[in-house]
PyMOL commands that place a pseudoatom at each C-alpha (Angstrom):
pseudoatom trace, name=CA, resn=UNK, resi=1, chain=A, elem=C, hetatm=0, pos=[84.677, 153.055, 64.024]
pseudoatom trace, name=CA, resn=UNK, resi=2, chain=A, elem=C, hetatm=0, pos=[83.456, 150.575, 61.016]
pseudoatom trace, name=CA, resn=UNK, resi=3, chain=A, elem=C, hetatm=0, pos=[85.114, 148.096, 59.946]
pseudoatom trace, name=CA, resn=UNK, resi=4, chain=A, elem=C, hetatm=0, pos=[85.828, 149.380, 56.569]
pseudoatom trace, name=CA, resn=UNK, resi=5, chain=A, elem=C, hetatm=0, pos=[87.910, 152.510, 58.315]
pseudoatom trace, name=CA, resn=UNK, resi=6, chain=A, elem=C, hetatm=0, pos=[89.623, 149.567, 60.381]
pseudoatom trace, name=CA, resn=UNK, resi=7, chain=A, elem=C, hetatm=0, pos=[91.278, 147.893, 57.398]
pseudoatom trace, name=CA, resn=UNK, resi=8, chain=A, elem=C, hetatm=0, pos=[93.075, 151.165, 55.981]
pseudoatom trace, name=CA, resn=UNK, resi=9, chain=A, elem=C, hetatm=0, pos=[94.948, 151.302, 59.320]
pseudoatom trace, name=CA, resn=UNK, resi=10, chain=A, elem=C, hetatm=0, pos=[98.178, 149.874, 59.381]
pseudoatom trace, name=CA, resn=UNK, resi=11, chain=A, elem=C, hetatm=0, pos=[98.940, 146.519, 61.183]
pseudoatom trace, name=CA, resn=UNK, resi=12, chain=A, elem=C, hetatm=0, pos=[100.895, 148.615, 64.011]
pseudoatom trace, name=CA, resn=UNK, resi=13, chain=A, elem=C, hetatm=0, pos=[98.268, 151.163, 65.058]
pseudoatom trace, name=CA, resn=UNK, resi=14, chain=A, elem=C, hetatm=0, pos=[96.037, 148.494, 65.045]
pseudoatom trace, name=CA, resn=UNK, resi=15, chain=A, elem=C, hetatm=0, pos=[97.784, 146.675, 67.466]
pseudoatom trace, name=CA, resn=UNK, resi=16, chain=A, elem=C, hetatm=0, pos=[98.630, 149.881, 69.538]
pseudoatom trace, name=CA, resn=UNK, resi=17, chain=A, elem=C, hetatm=0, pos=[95.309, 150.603, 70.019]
pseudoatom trace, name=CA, resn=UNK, resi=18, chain=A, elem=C, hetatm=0, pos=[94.512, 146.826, 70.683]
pseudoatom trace, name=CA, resn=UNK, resi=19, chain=A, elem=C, hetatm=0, pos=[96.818, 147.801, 73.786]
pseudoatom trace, name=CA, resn=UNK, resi=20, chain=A, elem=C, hetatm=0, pos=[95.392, 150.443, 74.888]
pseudoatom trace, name=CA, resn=UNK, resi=21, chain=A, elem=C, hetatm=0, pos=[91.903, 148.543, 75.068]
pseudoatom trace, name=CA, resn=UNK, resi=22, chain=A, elem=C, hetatm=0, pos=[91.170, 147.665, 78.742]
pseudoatom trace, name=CA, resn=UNK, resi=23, chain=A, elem=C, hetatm=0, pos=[91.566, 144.050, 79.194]
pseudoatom trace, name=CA, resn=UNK, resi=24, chain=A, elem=C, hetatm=0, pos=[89.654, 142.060, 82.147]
pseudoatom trace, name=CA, resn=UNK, resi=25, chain=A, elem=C, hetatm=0, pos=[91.966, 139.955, 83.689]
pseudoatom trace, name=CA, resn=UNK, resi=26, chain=A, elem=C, hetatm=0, pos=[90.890, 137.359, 86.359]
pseudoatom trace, name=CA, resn=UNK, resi=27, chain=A, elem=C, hetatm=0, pos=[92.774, 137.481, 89.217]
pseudoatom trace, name=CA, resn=UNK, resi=28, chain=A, elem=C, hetatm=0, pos=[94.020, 134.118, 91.106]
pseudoatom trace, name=CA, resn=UNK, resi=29, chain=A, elem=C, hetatm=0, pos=[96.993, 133.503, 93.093]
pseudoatom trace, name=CA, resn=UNK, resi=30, chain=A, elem=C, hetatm=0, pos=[99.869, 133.026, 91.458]
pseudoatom trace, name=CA, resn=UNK, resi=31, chain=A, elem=C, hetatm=0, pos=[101.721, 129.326, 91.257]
pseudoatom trace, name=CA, resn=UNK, resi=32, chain=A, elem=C, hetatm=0, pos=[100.829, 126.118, 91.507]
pseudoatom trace, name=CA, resn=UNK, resi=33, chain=A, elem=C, hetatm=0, pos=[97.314, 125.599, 92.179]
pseudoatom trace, name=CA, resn=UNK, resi=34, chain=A, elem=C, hetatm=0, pos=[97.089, 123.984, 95.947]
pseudoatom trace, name=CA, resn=UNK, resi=35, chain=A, elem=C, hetatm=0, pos=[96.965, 120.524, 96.056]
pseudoatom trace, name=CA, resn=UNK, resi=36, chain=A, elem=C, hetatm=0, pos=[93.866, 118.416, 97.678]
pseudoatom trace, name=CA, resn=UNK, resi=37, chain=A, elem=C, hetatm=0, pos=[96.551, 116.282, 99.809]
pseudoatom trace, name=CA, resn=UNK, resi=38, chain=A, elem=C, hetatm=0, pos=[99.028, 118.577, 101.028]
pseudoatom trace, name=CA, resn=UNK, resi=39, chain=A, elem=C, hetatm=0, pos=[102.815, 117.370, 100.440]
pseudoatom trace, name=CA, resn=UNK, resi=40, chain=A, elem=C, hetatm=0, pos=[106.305, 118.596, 101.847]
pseudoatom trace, name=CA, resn=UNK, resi=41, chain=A, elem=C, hetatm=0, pos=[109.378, 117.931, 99.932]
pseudoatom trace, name=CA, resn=UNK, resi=42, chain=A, elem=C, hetatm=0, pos=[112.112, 116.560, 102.128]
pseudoatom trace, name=CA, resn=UNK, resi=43, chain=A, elem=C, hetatm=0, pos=[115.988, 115.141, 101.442]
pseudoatom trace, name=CA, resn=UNK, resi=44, chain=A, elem=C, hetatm=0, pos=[117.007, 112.012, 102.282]
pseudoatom trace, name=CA, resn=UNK, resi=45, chain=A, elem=C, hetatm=0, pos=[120.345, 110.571, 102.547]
pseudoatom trace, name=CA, resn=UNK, resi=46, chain=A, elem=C, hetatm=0, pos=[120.144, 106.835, 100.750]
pseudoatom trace, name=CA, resn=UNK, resi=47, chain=A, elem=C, hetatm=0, pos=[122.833, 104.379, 100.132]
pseudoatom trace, name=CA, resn=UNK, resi=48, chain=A, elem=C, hetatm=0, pos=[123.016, 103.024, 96.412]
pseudoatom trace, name=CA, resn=UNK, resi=49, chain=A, elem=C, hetatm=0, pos=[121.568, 99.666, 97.002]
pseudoatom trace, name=CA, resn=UNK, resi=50, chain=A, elem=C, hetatm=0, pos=[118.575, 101.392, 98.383]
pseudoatom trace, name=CA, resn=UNK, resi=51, chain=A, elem=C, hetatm=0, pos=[118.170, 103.834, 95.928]
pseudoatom trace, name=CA, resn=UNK, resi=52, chain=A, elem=C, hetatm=0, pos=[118.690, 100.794, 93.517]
pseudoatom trace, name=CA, resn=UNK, resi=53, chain=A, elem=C, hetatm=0, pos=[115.751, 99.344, 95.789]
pseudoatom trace, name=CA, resn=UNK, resi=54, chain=A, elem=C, hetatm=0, pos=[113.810, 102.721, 95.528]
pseudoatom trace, name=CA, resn=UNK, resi=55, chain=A, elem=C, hetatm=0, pos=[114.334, 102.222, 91.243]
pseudoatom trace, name=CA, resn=UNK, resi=56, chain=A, elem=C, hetatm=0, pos=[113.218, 98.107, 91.379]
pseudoatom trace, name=CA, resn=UNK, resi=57, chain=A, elem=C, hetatm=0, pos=[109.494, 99.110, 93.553]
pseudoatom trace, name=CA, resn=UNK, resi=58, chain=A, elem=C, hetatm=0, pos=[109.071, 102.108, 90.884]
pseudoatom trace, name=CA, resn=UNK, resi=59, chain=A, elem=C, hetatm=0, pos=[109.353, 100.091, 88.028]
pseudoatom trace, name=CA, resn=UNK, resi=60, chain=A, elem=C, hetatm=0, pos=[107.245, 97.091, 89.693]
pseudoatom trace, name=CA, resn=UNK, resi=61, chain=A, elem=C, hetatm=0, pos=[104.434, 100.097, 90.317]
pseudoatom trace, name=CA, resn=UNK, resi=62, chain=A, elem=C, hetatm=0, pos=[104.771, 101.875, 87.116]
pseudoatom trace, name=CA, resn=UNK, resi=63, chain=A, elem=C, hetatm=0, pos=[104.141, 98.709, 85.178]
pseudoatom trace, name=CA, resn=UNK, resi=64, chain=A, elem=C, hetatm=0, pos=[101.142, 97.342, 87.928]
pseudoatom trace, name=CA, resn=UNK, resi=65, chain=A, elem=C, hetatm=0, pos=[99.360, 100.295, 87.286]
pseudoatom trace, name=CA, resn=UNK, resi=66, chain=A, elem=C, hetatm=0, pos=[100.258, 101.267, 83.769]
pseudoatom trace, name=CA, resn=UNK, resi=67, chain=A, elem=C, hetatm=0, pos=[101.483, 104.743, 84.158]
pseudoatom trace, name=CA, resn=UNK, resi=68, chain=A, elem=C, hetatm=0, pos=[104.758, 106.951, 85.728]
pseudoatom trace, name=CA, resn=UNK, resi=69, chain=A, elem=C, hetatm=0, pos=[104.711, 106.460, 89.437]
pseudoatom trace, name=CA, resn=UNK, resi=70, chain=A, elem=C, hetatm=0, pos=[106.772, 109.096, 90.981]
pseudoatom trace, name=CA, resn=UNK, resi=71, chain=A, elem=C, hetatm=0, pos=[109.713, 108.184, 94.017]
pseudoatom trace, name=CA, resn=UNK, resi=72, chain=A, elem=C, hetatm=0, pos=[107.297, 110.076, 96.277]
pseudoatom trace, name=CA, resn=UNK, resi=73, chain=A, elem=C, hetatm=0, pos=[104.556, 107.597, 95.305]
pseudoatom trace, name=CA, resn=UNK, resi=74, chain=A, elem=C, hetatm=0, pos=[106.721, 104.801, 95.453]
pseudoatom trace, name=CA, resn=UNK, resi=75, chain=A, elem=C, hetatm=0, pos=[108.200, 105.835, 99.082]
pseudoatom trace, name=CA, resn=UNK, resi=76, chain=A, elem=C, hetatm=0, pos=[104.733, 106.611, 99.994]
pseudoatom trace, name=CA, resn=UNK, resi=77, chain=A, elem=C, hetatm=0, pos=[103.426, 103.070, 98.933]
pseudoatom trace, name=CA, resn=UNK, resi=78, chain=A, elem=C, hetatm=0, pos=[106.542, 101.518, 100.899]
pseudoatom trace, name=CA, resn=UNK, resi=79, chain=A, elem=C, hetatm=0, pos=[106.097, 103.483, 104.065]
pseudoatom trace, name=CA, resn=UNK, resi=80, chain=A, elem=C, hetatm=0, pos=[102.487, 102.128, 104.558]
pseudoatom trace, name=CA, resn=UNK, resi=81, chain=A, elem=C, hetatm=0, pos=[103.519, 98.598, 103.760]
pseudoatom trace, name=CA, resn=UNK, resi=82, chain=A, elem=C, hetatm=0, pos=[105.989, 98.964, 106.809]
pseudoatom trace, name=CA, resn=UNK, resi=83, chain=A, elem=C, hetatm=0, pos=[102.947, 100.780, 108.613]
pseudoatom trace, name=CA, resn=UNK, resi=84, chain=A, elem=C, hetatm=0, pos=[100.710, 97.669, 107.888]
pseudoatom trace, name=CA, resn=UNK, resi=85, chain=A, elem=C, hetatm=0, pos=[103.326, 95.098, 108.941]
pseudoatom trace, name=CA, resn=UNK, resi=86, chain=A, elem=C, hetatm=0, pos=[104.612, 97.459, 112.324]
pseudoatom trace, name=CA, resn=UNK, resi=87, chain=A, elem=C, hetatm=0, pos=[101.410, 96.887, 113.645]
pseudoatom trace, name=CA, resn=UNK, resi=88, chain=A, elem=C, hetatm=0, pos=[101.578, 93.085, 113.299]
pseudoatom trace, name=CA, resn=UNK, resi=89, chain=A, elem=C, hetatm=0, pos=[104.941, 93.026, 114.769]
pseudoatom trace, name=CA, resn=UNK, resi=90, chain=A, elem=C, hetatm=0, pos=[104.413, 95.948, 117.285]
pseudoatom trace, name=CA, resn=UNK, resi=91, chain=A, elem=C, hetatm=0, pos=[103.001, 93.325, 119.801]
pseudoatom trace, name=CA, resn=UNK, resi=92, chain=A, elem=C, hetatm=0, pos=[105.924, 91.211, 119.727]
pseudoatom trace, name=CA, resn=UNK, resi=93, chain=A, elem=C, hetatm=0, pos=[108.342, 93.566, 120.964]
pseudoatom trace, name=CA, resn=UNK, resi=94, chain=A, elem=C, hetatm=0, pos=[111.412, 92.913, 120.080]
pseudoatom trace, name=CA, resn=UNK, resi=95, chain=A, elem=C, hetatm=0, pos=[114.326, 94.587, 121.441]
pseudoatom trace, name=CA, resn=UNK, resi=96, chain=A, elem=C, hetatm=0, pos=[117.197, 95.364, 118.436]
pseudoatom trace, name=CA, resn=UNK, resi=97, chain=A, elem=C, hetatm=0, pos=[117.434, 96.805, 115.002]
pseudoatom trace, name=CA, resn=UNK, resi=98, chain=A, elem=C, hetatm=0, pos=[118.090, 93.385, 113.655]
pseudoatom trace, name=CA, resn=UNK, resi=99, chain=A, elem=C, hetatm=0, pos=[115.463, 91.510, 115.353]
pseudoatom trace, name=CA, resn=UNK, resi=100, chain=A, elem=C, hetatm=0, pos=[113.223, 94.114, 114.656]
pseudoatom trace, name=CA, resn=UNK, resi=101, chain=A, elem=C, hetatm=0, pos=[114.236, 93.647, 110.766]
pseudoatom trace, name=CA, resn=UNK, resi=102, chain=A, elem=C, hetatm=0, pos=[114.046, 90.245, 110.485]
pseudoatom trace, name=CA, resn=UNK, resi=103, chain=A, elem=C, hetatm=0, pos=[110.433, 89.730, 112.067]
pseudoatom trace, name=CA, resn=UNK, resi=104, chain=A, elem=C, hetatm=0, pos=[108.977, 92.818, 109.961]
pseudoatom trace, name=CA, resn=UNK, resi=105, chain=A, elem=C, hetatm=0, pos=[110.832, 91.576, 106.005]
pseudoatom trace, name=CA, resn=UNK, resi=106, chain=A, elem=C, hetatm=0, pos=[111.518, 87.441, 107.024]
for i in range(1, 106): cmd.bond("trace and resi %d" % i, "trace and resi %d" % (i + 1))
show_as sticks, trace
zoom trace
């Protein structure tokens, strides 16, 4: 077909037979593309003053780092804090909720 021939078609059989022109297509899985750290999205029941808590460490991140940190980063970031400080307070074995709250935060 030349391209002079191709012009005197209409826009509609040109895009029929654009259509009927056997397209490559590369195939992939569909979604998301996998993450490199695998994550699991779980609920949580919170009480206001620690989502409020939650809200305070997001902002303090967000504006350390000078970009959107997400909840899950900002749990994330927590949870090893209380990691890092269990294992200095591990040794000292303390025997209630409330001791063992006051020797890991005071």
């Amino acid at each position: 077909m030349t391209p002079k021939s191709n012009t005197k078609k209409s826009a509609w059989v040109q895009l029929y037979e654009a259509r009927r022109v056997p397209v490559q297509v590369m195939m992939r899985s569909p979604g998301r593309p996998a993450a490199p750290i695998p994550r699991r999205k779980v609920g949580v029941t919170l009480s206001q003053g620690e989502i409020s808590e939650i809200n305070v460490w997001q902002e303090r991140f967000s504006k350390l780092l000078d970009r959107k940190v997400s909840v899950g980063e900002t749990v994330g970031i927590l949870t090893r804090i209380a990691t890092a400080r269990w294992n200095r307070v591990e040794e000292l074995n303390p025997a209630e909720l409330t001791d063992l709250v006051e020797r890991m935060v005071g």
